[in-house]
C-alpha positions in Angstrom: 42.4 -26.6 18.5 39.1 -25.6 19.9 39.7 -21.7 19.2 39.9 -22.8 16.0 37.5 -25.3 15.7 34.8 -22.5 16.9 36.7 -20.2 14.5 35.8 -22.1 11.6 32.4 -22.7 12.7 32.0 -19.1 12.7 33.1 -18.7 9.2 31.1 -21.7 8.2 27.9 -20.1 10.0 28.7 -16.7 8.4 29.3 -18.1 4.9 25.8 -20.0 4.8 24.1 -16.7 5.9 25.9 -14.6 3.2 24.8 -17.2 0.6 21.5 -17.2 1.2 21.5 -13.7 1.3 22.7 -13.7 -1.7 20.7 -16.7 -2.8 17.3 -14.9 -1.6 18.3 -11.1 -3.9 19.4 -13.2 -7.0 15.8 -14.4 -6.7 14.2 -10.8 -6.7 13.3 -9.2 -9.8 12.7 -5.9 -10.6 9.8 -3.8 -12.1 10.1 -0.3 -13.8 6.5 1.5 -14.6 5.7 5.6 -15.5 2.5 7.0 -15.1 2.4 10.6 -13.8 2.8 11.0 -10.5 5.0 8.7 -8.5 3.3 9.7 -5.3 0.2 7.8 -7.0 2.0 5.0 -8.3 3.8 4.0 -5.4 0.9 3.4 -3.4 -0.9 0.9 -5.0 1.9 -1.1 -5.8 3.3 -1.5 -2.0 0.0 -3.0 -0.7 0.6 -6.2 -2.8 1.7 -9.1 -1.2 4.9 -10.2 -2.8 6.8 -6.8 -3.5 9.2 -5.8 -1.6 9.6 -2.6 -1.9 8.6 0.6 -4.5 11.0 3.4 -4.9 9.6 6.9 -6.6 12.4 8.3 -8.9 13.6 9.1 -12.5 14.4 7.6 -15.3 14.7 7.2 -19.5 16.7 10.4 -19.5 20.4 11.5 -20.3 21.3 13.6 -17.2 22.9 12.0 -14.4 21.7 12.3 -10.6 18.6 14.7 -11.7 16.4 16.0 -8.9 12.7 17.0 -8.7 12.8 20.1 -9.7 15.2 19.8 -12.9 13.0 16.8 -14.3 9.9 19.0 -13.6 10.6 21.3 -16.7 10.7 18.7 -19.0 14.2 19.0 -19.9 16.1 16.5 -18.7 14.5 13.8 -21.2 13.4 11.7 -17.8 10.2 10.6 -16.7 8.7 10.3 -12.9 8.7 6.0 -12.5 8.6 3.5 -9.9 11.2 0.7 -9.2 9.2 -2.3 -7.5 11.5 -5.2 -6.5 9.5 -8.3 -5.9 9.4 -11.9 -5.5 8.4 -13.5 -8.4 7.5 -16.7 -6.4 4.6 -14.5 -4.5 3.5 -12.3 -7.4 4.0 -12.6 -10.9 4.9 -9.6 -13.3 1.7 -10.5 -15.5 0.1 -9.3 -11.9 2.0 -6.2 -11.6 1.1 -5.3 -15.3 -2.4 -5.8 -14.4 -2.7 -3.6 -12.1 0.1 -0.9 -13.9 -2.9 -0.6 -16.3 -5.3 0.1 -14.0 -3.9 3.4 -12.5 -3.0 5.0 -16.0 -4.6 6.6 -18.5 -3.0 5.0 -21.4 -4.7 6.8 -24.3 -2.8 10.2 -22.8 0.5 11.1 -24.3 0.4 14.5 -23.2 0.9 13.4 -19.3 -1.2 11.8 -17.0 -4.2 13.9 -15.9 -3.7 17.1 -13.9 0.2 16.3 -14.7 1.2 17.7 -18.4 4.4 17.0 -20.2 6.8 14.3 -21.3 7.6 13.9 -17.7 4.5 12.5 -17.1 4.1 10.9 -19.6 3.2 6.6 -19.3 6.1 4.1 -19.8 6.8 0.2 -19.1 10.6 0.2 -19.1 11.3 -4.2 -19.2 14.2 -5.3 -17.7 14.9 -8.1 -20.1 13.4 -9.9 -22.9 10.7 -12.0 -20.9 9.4 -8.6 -19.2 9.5 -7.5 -22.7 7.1 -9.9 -24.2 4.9 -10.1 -21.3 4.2 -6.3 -21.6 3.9 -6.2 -25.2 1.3 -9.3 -24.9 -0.6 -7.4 -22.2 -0.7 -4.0 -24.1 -2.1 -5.9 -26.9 -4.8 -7.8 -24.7 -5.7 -4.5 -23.5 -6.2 -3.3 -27.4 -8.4 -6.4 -27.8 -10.6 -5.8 -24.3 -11.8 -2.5 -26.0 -11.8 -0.9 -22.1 -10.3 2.0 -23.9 -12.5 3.6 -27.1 -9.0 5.6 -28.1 -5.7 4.0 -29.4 -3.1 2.9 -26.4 -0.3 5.2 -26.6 1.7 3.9 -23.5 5.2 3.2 -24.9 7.4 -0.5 -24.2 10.9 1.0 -24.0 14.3 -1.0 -22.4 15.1 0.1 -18.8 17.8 2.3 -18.3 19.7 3.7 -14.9 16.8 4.7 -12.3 17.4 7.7 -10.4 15.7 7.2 -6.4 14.0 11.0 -6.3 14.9 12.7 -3.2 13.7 11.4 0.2 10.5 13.5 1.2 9.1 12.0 -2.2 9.5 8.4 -0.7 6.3 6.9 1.3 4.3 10.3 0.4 0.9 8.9 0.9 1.8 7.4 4.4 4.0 10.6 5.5 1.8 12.9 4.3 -1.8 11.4 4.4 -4.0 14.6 4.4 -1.8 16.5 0.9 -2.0 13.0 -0.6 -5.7 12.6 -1.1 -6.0 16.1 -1.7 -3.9 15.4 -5.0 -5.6 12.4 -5.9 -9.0 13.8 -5.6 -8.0 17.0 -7.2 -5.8 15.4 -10.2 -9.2 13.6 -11.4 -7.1 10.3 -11.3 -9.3 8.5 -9.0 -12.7 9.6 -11.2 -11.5 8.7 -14.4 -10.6 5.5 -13.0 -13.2 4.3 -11.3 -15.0 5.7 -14.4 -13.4 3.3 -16.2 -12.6 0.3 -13.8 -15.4 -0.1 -11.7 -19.0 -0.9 -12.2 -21.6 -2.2 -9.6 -21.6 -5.6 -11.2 -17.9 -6.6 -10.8 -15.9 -4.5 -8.4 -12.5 -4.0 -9.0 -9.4 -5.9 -6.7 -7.4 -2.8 -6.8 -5.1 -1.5 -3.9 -5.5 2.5 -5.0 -9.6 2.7 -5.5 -11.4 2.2 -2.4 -15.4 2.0 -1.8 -16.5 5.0 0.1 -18.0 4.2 4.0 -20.3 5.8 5.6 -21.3 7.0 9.4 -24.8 6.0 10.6 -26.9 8.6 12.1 -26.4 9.0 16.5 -29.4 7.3 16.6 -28.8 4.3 15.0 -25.2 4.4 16.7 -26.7 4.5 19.9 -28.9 0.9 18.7 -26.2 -0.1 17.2 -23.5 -0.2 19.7 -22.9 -1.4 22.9 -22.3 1.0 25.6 -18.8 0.7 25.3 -18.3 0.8 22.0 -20.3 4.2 21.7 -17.9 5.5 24.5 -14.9 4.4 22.6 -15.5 5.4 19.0 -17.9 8.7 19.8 -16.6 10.1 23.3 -12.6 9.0 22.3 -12.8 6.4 25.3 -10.3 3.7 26.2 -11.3 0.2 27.0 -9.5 -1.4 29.8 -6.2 -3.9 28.9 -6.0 -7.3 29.0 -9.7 -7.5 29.4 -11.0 -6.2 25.9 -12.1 -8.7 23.0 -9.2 -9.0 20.6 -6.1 -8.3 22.7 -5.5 -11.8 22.4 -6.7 -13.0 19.2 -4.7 -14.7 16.9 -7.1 -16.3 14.3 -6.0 -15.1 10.6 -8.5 -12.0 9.6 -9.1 -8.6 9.1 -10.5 -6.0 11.4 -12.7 -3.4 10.7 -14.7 -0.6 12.1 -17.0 -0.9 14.2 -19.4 1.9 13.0 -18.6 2.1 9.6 -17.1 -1.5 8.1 -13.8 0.4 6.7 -10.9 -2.3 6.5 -7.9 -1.3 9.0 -5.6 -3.7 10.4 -4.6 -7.3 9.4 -3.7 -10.4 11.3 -1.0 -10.5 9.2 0.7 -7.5 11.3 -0.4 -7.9 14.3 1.7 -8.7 17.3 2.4 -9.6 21.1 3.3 -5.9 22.4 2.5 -6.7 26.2 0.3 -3.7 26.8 -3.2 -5.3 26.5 -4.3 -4.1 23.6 -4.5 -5.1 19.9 -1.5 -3.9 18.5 -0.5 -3.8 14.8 2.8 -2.8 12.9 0.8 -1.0 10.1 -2.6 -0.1 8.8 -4.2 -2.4 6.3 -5.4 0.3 4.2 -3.6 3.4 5.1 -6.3 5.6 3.5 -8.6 4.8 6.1 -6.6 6.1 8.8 -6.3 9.4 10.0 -3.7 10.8 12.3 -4.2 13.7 14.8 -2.4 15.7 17.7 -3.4 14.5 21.1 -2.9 16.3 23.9 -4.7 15.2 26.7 -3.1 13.4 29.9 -0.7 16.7 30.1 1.2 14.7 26.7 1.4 14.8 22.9 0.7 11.4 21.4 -0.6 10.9 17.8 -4.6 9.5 17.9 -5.7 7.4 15.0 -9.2 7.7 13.6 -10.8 6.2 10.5 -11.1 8.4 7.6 -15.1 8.2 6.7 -16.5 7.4 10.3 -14.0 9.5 12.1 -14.4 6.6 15.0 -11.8 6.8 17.4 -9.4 4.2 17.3 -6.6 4.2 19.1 -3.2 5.5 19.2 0.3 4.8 17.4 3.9 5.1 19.0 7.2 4.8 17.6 8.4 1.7 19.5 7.2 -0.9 17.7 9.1 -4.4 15.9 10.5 -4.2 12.2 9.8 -3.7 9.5 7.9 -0.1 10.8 9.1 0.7 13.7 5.3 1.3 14.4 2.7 0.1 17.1 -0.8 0.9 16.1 -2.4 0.6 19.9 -6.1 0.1 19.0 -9.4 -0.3 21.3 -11.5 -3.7 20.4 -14.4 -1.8 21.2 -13.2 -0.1 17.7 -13.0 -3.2 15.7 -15.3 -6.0 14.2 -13.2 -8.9 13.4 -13.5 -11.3 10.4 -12.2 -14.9 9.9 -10.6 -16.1 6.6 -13.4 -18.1 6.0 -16.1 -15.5 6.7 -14.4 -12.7 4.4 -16.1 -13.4 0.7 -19.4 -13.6 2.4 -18.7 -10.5 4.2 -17.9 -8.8 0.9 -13.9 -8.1 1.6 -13.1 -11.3 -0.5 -10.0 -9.6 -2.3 -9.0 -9.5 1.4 -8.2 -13.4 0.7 -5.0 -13.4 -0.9 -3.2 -11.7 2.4 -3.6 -15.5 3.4 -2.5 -17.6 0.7 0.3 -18.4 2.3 -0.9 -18.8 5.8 -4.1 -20.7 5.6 
């Protein structure tokens, strides 16, 4: 009676799991957007809070299975897209639309910038009649805004099977950092955007244009930082564990860096690794970090630097906690950390909404 009792226990246990499994992916919804590139849509999309993931692939065509190089001659009638599943609960589609429009150029219908072709062309493929009014209402608000001086030509079309492209496409701007924002540079997207999108009077809350940071001179370095900190970030120094500012922190913030101000980690992924150091599962803004061969201490580990002061950071190894895998090992000495409450007057206020749900 007791094998049986814990028996059905078991099944009970596993049933409730399963359902709320199930429960939880009835409650996702998903989001279909083209506009050029995929490398350059996926990016901006997987920094929100709320999606949970953003596939690069193919879609609105008639051949099955197609790969990269078949859609690429503009045969195959599909387009390069994005799938984004997220919560609807944390982020609304009305958001996601929002920012669709800001990483297009939706007067094009020739491609998307360096990108010609129907391939490349823009699309919002709705999945259902709600998605469907929402994007026609926000085409037409975008029509009425008068951003754009030439007629919107980004078509509303029904969603139709999506294609995953093959796997080196997946996660190209974390995998391959360096090629990434060579294309983006080079493709003219990021001018014409910020062209269009930003102005000095109201800065735009958007994941894929970032403010440029600068390095102060040696000399103002040298007042500027402790001892320490200059041996850390200039002379690729090590602080010791366990004994270092934020190895221990857990107030809800961002860090940035030291020299330059460049937003790189988040409370929000960091985590107890044991070593003595400030350890995160991923970057806050993967733009700003730069990866590079290290081979001193007779071994090759991967050093982490930021992109526009080049300080020396830390290191990352692969044997950190889901949902990366990652453990970004990073000085203090590196870092200047700021509070919730301190960010809008520090002037990373679109920082805030990491913490919505946390506060």
């Amino acid at each position: 009676m007791i094998i049986k009792a814990s028996i059905l226990v078991f099944f009970t246990l596993f049933s409730l799991i399963a359902a709320r499994q199930a429960l939880a992916q009835q409650e996702q919804e998903k989001a279909t957007f083209a506009g050029g590139c995929f490398w350059c849509m996926e990016h901006p999309f997987d920094q929100l809070e709320g999606v949970e993931a953003v596939i690069s692939g193919y879609t609105g065509g008639n051949t099955e299975n197609p790969t990269y190089e078949e859609v690429s001659t503009g045969t195959t009638g599909h387009l390069e897209a994005v799938q984004i599943t997220f919560d609807p609960q944390r982020i609304s589609y009305a958001k996601l639309l929002d920012l669709y429009w800001q990483q297009i150029d939706p007067t094009d219908a020739g491609g998307q910038f360096v990108d010609r072709g129907t391939q490349y062309t823009s699309v919002i493929f709705y999945h259902g009649e709600k998605q469907k009014t929402a994007a026609e209402l926000s085409r037409q608000a975008l029509v009425d805004s008068h951003v754009f001086k030439k007629p919107i030509v980004t078509r509303i079309l029904p969603a139709t099977t999506f294609y995953p492209a093959e796997t080196y496409h997946q996660d190209y701007y974390k995998k391959n950092q360096v090629h990434y924002r060579f294309y983006r540079t080079n493709s003219r997207r990021d001018q014409f955007l910020d062209s269009v999108w930003k102005t000095d009077e109201t800065p735009v809350d958007n994941p894929g244009q970032k403010k440029e940071y600068q390095r102060p001179t040696t000399e103002e370095l040298r007042s500027k930082l402790t001892m320490l900190q200059y041996h850390v970030t200039q002379e690729d120094g090590t602080e010791k564990a366990f004994s270092n500012q934020y190895w221990d922190n857990k107030k809800a913030g961002i860090y940035v860096d030291i020299v330059s101000g460049e937003p790189l980690f988040s409370s929000t992924d960091k985590f107890v690794s044991g070593t003595g150091w400030p350890s995160f599962t991923r970057p806050l803004e993967i733009e700003h970090i730069v990866k590079k061969e290290d081979r001193r201490l007779f071994s090759v580990r991967t050093e982490i630097r930021s992109k526009d002061a080049d300080s020396h950071l830390g290191h990352v190894f692969s044997d950190g906690p889901p949902p990366t895998g990652l453990r970004y090992c990073i000085n203090s000495a590196s870092l200047r950390f700021i509070p919730v409450e301190e960010l809008e007057k520090e002037g990373y206020g679109n920082y805030k909404k990491l913490f919505a749900t946390t506060k």
